[in-house]
LOLUMZA-900607 format. One record per residue (C-alpha): residue number from 1; x, y, z. Coordinates in steps of 0.05 Angstrom, whole numbers, plus 5000, padded with zeros to 4 digits. Each point is the difference from the previous one (the first is absolute). Example, Ala and Ser with C-alpha at 12.3 -4.5 7.8 and 13.67 -1.06 7.14 Angstrom:
<seq 1 x 5246 y 4910 z 5156> $
<seq 2 x 5027 y 5069 z 4987> $
//
This chain:
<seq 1 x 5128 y 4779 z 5167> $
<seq 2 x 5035 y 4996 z 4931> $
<seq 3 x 5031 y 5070 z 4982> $
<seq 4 x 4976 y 5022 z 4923> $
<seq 5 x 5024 y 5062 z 4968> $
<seq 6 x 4996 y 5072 z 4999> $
<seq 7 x 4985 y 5055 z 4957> $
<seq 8 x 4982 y 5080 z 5001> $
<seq 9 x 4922 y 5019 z 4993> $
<seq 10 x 4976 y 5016 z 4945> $
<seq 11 x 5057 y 4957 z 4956> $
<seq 12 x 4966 y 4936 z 4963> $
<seq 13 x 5018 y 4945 z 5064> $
<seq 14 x 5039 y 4946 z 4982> $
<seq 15 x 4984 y 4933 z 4964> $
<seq 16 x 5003 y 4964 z 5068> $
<seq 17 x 4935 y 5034 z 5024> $
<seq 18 x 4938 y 4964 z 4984> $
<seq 19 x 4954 y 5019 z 4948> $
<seq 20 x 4940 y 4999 z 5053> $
<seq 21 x 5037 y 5061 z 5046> $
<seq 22 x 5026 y 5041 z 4938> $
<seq 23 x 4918 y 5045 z 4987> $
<seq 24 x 5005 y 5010 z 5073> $
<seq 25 x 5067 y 5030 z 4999> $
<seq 26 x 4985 y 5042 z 4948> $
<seq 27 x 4947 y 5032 z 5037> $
<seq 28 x 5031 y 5007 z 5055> $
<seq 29 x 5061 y 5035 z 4954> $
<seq 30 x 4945 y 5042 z 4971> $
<seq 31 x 4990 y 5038 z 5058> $
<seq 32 x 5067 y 5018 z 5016> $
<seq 33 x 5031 y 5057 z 4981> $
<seq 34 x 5068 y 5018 z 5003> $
<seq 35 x 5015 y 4957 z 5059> $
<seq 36 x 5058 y 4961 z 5000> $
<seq 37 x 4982 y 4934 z 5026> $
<seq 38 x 5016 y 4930 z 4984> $
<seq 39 x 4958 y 4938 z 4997> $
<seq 40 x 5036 y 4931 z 5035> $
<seq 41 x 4969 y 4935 z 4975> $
<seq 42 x 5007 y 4951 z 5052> $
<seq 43 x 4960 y 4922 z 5007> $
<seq 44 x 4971 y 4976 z 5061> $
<seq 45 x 4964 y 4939 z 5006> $
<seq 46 x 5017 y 4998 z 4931> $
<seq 47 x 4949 y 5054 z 4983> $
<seq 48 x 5030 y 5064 z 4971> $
<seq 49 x 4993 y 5057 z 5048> $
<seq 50 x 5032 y 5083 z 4962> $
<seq 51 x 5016 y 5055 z 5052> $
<seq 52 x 5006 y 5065 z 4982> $
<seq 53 x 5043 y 5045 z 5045> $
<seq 54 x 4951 y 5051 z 4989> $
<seq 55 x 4959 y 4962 z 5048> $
<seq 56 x 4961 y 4951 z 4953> $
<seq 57 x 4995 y 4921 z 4988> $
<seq 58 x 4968 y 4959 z 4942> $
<seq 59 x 4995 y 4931 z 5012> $
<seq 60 x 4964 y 4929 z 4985> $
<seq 61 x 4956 y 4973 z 5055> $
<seq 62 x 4994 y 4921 z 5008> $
<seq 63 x 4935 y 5004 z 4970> $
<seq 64 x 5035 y 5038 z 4934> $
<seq 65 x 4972 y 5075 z 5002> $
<seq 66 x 5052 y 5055 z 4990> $
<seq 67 x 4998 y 5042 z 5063> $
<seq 68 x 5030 y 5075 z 4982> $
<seq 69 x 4990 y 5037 z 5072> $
<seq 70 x 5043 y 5059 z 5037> $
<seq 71 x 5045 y 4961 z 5063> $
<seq 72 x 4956 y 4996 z 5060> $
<seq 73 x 5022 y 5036 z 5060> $
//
């Protein structure tokens, strides 16, 4: 796992987050509000995987859909 960077919901995520996760962020931003949570942009397998502390991940299956789904218990 390569570590990425992190940023606050709802702020526009760094440049280091690919283009293909930054809709699904959005709308997942879009439907907080006023929670303070942050986003952490990590890589495995060298696919982009963004965790929201707020109990939320966007990420880029091998096949290359963007997955935006609350963490599974």
């Amino acid at each position: 796992m390569q570590l990425g960077t992190r940023w606050e919901a709802g702020a526009e995520p760094p440049a280091s987050v690919p283009a293909q996760l930054r809709p699904a962020i959005a709308k997942v931003d879009a439907t907080l509000s006023g929670t303070r949570a942050h986003w952490t942009l990590t890589w495995l397998e060298g696919r982009p995987i963004a965790e929201l502390d707020a109990g939320w991940e966007v990420l880029l299956t091998a096949s290359g859909e963007v997955v935006a789904r609350p963490f599974e218990d």
